[in-house]
N, C-alpha and C positions, 0 to 999 in steps of 0.2 A: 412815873406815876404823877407826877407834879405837873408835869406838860398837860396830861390828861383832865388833869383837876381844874387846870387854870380855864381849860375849853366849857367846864359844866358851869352848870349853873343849877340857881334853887328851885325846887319844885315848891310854889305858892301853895299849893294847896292843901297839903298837910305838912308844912316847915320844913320837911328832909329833903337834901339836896340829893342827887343823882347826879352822874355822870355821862355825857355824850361821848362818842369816841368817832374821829374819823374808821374808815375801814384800814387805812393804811397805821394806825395809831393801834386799834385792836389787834391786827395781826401782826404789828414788831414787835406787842407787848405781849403775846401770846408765844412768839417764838425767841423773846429772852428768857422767857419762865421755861421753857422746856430747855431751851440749850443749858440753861443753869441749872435744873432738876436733877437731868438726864444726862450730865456729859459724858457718863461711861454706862453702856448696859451691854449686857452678854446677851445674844437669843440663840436659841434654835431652833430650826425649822428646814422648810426646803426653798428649796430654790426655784421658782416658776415666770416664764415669759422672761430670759435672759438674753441680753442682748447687747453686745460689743459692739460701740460705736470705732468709725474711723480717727476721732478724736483720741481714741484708748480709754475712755470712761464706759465703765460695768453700768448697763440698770437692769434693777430687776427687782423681783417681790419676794418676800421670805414670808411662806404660809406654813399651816398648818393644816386640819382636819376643819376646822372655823373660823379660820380669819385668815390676813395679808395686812402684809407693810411694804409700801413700795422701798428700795434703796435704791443706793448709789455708791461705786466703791472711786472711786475717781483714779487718772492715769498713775499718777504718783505713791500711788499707796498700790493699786492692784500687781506693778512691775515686780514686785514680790512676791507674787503667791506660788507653791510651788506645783498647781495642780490648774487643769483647764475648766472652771465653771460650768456648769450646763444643767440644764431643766430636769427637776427630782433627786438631786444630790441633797442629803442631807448636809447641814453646815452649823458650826458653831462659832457663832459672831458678835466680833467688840468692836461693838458701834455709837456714837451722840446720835439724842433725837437732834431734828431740826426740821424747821418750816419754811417752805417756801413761799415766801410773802405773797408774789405774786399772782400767785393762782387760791394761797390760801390753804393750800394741802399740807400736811404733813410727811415725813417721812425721815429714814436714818442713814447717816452718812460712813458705812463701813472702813475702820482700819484696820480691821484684822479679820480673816479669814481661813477655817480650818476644817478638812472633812468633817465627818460627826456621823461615822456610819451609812446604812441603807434608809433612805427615805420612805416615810409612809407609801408616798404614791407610785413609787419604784418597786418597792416593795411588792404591794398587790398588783402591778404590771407582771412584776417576777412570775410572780406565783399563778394569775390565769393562764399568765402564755403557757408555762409548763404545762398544767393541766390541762388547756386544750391540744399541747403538741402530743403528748400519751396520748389522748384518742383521737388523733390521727385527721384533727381534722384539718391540718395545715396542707396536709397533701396537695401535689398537683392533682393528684387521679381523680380528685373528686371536684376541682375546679371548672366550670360551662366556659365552652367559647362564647367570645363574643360576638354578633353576627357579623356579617360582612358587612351588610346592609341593610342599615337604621331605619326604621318608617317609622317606631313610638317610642319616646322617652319617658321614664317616669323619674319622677324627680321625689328626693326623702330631703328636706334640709328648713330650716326658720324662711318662712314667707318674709321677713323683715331683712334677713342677710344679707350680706355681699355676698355671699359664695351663688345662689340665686340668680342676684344680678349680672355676675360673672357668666355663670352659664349661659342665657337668654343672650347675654352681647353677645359670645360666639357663636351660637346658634343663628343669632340674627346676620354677624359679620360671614359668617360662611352660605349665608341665603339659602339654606337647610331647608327645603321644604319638608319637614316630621311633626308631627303629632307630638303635644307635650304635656304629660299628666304631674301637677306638681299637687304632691300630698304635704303639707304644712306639718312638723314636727318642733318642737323646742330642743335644742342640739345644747344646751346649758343649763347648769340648774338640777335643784331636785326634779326625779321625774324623769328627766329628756330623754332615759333610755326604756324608758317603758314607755313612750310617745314615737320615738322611733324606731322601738321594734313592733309596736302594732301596726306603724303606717307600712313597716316590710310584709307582713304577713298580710294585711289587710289588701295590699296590691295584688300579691300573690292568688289570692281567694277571688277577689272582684274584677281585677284586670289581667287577665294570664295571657292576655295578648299584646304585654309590651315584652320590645324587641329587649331591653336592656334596663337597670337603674342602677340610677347617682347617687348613693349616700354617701352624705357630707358635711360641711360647712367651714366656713374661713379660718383662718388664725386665730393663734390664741395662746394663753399659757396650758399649762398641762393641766390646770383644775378645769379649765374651762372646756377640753376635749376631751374628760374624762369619760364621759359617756357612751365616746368610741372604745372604750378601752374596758366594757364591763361586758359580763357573760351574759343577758339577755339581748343585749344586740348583737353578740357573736354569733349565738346559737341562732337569733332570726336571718341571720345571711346566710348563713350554711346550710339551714331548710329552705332558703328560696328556690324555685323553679325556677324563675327568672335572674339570668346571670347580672351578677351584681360589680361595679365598680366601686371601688371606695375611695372618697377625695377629700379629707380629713388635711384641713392648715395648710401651712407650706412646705414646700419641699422638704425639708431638714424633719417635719414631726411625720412619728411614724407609731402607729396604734394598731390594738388588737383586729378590728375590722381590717384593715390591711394586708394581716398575712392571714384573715377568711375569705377576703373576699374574693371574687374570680378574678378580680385584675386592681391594681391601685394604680392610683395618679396622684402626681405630687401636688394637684391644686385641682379645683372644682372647674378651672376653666380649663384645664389640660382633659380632665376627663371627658370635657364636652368633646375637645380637638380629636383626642382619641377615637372615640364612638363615632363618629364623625368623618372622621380623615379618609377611609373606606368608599364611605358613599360618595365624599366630596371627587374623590379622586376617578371614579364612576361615574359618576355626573360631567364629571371635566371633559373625562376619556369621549364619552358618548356625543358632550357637545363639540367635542374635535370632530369624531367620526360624521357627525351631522353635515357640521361645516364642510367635510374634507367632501362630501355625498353631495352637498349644495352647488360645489364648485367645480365639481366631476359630471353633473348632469347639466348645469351651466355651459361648461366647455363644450361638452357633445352636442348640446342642442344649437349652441352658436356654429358646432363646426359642420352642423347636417344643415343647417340654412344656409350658410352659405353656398355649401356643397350646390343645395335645391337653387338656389339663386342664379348660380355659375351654371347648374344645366338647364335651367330655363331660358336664360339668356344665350344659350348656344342657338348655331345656324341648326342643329340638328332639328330641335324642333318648329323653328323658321324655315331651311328650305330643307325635309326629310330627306329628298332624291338626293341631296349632297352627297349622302354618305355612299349610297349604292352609285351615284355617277362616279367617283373617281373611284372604287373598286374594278367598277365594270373597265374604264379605262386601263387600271393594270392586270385586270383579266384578261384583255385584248392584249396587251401588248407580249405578256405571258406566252398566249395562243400563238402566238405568229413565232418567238422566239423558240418555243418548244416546235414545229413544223419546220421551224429552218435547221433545227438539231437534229431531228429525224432526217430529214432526208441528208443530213453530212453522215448519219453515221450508216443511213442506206448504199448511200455512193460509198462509203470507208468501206464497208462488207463484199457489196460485191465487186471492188476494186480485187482486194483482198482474194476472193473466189476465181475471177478469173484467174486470177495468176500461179493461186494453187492447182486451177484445172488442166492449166499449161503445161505445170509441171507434171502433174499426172500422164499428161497425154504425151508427154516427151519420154517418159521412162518406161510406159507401157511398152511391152513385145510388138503389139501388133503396129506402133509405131516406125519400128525397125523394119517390120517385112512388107510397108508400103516401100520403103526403098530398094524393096529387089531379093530380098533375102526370104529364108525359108528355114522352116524347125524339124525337124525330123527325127520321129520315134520309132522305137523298136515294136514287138509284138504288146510289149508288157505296157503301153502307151508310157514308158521313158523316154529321156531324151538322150537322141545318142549325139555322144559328145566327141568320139573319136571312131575312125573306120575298123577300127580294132574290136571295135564291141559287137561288130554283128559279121555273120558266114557267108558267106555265096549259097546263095537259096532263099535267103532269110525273105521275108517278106516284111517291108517297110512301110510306113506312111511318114507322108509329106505333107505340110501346112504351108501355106501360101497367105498372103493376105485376105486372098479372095479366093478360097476354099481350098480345098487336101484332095489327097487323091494317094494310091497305093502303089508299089513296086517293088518289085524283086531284084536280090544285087546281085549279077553276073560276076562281077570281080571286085576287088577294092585293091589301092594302093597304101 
């Protein structure tokens, strides 16, 4: 305080002196009076927006129903604890205040830490989810597809957010050509679920021609997402005609809109990717096919001009008679080869015939009885082959070469 004192000076104008304070003066002297007030305090509360650095130091805030204190349990004191920290446990903790100069903030430095029951906010998590799973509205049966393919978005989340600006990136980085309806809600705070469950119903009502909605909004602690986690925003997703995705924080937080809604995403930019990834991937397909169609009608037309080139440039239709001159030529030459085949197989045949004729005419009888010989039948015109076959009396005929003639045998030997 001495230090302090020595910095002021007197206020002339009515005798009392005041004190000036550097800022860095006021705030060591404000967090020696706390670390000396306060070196041991007990609190309870819960645990919200917890977060284990790679350092090994716990931060996080211990709220209630109305307030928050940020902490901190640091590496050396948390290697003890016998349980794993996490958002809406209740706790009962012996902690020093302390300030942190530099920023000016306050907050309490944890050495000890121990359950301390179900948490307020845990608690009424508990207790919706059950009552909405008895009426059944977790089902899948009652969950809408999501379409294949996106033409309008409607968007439920703070016009000031990042989760917003998340979205619009992807949409932009995937060159989405869709339609995009953003309905402004306050996603924190009193209020935020009765702003967001009128902008669901109210899309519903006025815009029933969007393909799909996004409710959501970025990270947070679990007071701050509370609003996902209460029965009039559950009940407006479960009445929507329009299939609803929910993209509530990060991956790790998971809220009542979540197991309503027809599909969750671990982040407001994953929901975009989601909805998305369909048409993307149909856009892609189609601009292959195009290309593939571009490069296929390319090739044909390059390979028909040339075709046209190559037969234009031919002698064909330079000198026509080419073609028909050298046919005609081995027409001719055909004609004369086929006339010289005919007449060899003319001459083979009746080569051939004569010599069968020969033989005919050699075998024939009547070839025999120009040499002097003769055939001679009985009555019955047989031929008699021994003089034993016919009587004396008999009357015979004789065959000569050159005609017959008849007789009777007087005797035979």
């Amino acid at each position: 305080m001495s230090e302090c004192m020595e910095s002021g000076f007197k206020n002339e104008g009515n005798g009392s002196p005041f004190v000036v304070y550097t800022v860095t003066q006021l705030t060591n002297e404000i967090k020696a009076i706390l670390e000396s007030s306060y070196s041991v305090v007990w609190i309870i509360g819960e645990i919200s927006n917890f977060k284990l650095l790679n350092s090994g130091h716990m931060y996080f805030s211990v709220v209630d129903a109305n307030a928050q204190i940020k902490a901190v349990m640091f590496k050396n004191t948390n290697i003890s604890l016998s349980f794993a920290p996490e958002d809406g446990m209740r706790v009962l903790i012996c902690c020093k205040l302390s300030s942190y100069v530099k920023y000016g903030g306050y907050r309490i430095v944890v050495n000890n830490m121990r359950q301390y029951g179900i948490g307020e906010f845990c608690y009424a998590y508990e207790k919706l989810k059950n009552k909405l799973e008895l009426e059944g509205i977790f089902r899948e049966s009652f969950k809408k597809p999501i379409p294949t393919i996106v033409n309008k978005i409607g968007i439920v989340t703070s016009q000031d957010g990042a989760a917003l600006f998340d979205i619009l990136k992807v949409i932009d980085d995937l060159n989405a050509n869709v339609e995009v309806l953003i309905h402004p809600a306050r996603v924190q705070g009193k209020g935020a679920e009765n702003e967001i469950s009128r902008a669901i119903r109210y899309l519903n009502c006025h815009n029933k021609n969007l393909d799909v909605l996004l409710v959501g909004r970025g990270g947070g602690s679990i007071e701050d997402l509370w609003a996902f986690n209460t029965e009039h925003v559950a009940r407006a997703i479960f009445d929507s005609k329009i299939p609803i995705v929910s993209c509530v924080g990060h991956e790790t937080d998971f809220t009542i809109t979540d197991l309503v809604a027809d599909m969750r995403a671990s982040t407001p930019s994953a929901a975009a990717e989601i909805v998305l990834r369909d048409r993307n991937n149909v856009k892609n397909r189609i601009e292959f096919l195009q290309k593939s169609l571009d490069d296929t009608i390319r090739f044909t037309l390059n390979y028909c001009l040339e075709k046209f080139y190559r037969f234009v440039s031919s002698k064909v239709l330079d000198r026509p008679y080419f073609i028909y001159e050298s046919k005609a030529s081995y027409l001719d030459g055909l004609n004369v080869r086929l006339l010289k085949s005919i007449d060899r197989v003319i001459k083979s045949k009746s080569d051939k015939l004569k010599d069968i004729y020969h033989k005919l005419d050699v075998l024939h009888p009547l070839f025999i009885l120009k040499r002097g010989f003769s055939i001679c039948y009985d009555s019955s015109n047989k031929i008699i082959k021994s003089s034993k076959s016919v009587a004396v009396g008999d009357t015979i005929k004789i065959r000569f070469a050159l005609g017959s003639l008849s007789a009777e045998v007087k005797n035979y030997e």
